[in-house]
PASEMAR-47653 format. One record per residue (C-alpha): residue number from 0; x, y, z. Coordinates in steps of 0.05 Angstrom, whole numbers. Example, Ala and Ser with C-alpha at 12.3 -4.5 7.8 and 13.67 -1.06 7.14 Angstrom:
! residues 2
[0,[246,-90,156]],
[1,[273,-21,143]],
//
This chain:
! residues 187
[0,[0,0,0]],
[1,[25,67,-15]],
[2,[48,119,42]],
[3,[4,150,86]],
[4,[-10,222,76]],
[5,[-31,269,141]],
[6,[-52,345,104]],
[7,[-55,393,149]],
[8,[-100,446,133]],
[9,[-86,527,149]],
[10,[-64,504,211]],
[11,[10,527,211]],
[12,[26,516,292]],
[13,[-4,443,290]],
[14,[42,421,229]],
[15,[107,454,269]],
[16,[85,412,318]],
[17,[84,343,289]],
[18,[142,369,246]],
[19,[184,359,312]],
[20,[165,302,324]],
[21,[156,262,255]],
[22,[207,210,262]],
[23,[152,180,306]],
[24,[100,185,268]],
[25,[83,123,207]],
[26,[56,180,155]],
[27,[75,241,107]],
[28,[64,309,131]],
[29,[46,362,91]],
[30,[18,424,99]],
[31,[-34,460,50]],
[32,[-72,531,51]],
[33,[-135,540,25]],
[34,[-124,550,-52]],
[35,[-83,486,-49]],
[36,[-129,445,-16]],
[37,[-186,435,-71]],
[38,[-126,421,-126]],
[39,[-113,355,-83]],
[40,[-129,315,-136]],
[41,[-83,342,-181]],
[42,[-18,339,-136]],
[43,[-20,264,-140]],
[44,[-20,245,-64]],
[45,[-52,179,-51]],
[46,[-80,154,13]],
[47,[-96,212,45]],
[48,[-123,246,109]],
[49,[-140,323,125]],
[50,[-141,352,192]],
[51,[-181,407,199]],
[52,[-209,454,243]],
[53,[-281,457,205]],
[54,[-306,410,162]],
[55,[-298,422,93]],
[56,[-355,413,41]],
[57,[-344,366,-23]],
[58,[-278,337,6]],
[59,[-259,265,30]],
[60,[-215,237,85]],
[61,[-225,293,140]],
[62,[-214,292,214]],
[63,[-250,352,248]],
[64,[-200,373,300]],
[65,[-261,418,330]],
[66,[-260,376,392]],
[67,[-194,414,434]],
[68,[-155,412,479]],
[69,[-131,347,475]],
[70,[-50,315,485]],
[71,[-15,301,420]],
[72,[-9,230,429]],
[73,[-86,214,435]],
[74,[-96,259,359]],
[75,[-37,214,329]],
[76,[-85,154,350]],
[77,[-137,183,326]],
[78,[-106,193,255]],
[79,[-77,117,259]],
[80,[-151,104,267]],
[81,[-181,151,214]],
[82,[-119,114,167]],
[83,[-150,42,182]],
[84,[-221,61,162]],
[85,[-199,98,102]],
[86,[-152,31,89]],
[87,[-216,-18,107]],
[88,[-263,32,66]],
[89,[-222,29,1]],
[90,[-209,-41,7]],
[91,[-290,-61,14]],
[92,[-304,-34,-65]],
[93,[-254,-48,-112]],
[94,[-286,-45,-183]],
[95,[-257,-85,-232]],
[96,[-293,-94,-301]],
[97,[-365,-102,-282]],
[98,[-351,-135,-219]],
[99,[-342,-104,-141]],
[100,[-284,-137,-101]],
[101,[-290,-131,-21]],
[102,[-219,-145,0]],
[103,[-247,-147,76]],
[104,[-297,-205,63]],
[105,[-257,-239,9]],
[106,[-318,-233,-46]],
[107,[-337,-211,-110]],
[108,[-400,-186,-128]],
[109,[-441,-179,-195]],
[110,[-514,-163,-188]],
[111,[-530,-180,-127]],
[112,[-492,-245,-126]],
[113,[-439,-265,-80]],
[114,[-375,-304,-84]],
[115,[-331,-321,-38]],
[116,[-254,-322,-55]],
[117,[-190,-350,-26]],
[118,[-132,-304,-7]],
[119,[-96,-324,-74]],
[120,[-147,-313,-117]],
[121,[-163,-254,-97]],
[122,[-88,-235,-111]],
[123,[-87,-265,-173]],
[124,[-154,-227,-186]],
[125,[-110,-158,-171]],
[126,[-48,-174,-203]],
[127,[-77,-191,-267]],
[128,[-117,-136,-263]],
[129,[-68,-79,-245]],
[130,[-18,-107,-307]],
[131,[-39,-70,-364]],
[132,[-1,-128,-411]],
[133,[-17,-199,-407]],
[134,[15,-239,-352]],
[135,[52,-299,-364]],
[136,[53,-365,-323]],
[137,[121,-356,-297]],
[138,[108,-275,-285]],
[139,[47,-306,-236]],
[140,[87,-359,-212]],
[141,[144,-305,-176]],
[142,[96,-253,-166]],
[143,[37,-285,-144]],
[144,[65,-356,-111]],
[145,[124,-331,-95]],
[146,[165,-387,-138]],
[147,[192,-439,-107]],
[148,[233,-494,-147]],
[149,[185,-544,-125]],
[150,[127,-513,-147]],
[151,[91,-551,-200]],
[152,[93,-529,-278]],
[153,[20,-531,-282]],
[154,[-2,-504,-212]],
[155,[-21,-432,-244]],
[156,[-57,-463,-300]],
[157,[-98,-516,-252]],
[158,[-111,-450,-207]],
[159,[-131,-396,-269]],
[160,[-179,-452,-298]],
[161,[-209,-472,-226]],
[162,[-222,-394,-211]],
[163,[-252,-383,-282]],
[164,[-308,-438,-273]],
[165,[-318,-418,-205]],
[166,[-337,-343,-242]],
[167,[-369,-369,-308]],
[168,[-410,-415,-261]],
[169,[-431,-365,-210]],
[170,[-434,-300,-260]],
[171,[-437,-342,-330]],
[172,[-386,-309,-345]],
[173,[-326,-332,-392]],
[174,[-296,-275,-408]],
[175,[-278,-250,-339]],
[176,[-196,-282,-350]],
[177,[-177,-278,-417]],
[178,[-123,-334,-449]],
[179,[-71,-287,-489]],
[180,[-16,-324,-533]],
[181,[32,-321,-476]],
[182,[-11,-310,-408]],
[183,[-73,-286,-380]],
[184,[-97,-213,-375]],
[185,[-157,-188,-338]],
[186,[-181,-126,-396]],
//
């Protein structure tokens, strides 16, 4: 997962503050005024949270900071918290194709219609995905099942056609995995 990002918002003293003591702290600072804030989108920063001091219309990820005084220590568990919810949150809805993947309950979902899926098809599901080329056996082998010599020739082929009946059966759908001349891509 990429870095976490704390955005502190106008509030000049409160970034100082966990300035000093960042090597503590398992996120990015960065501070941004007002005309910066709504160009968020545009600076590229993933996995984000914004402390502010009033909630700000049209904007995700933000942790009202209107509840003061508190000690510095009980915010920065706070924003670990507000990081795990935005984490679990992201992770529930991952659209790929037609499909919704929930990370959390290990399922994918067309119309209504549930499926359950193991830990390694899931990241099979995602890594196939996320490759814009088509992925060969051996690319899946390291990547996915972390190689070992012992591992069988034919183990990502018995596991790619296992998953895609388990989907055309559930979803009737054959297209989900597609066979390329040299792997298997997810379009």
């Amino acid at each position: 997962m990429n870095n976490q990002n704390l955005i502190i918002y106008e509030n000049k003293i409160l970034y100082e503050i966990f300035f000093e003591i960042k090597e503590f702290l398992k996120f990015e600072l960065h501070f941004m005024s007002k005309r910066e804030i709504f160009d968020i989108n545009n600076k590229k920063i993933d996995n984000y949270l914004i402390l502010v001091d009033k909630k700000i219309p049209n904007l995700e990820n933000q942790l009202n900071l209107e509840i003061a005084p508190f000690k510095i220590f009980q915010l920065v568990e706070k924003i670990n918290i507000a990081f795990l919810k935005i984490k679990f949150n992201k992770q529930s809805n991952i659209k790929i194709k037609n499909y919704n993947i929930d990370l959390n309950s290990r399922e994918i979902i067309l119309d209504n219609k549930k499926m359950r899926l193991t830990e390694k098809e899931i990241t099979t599901i995602l890594y196939l995905y996320n490759s814009n080329n088509e992925v060969t056996v051996e690319e899946l082998q390291n990547k996915v099942w972390n190689y070992q010599k012992e591992l069988e020739t034919h183990t990502v082929e018995t596991h790619i056609h296992r998953l895609r009946k388990k989907i055309s059966q559930m979803f009737n759908d054959n297209d989900f995995i597609i066979s390329k001349k040299n792997g298997y891509q997810i379009e």
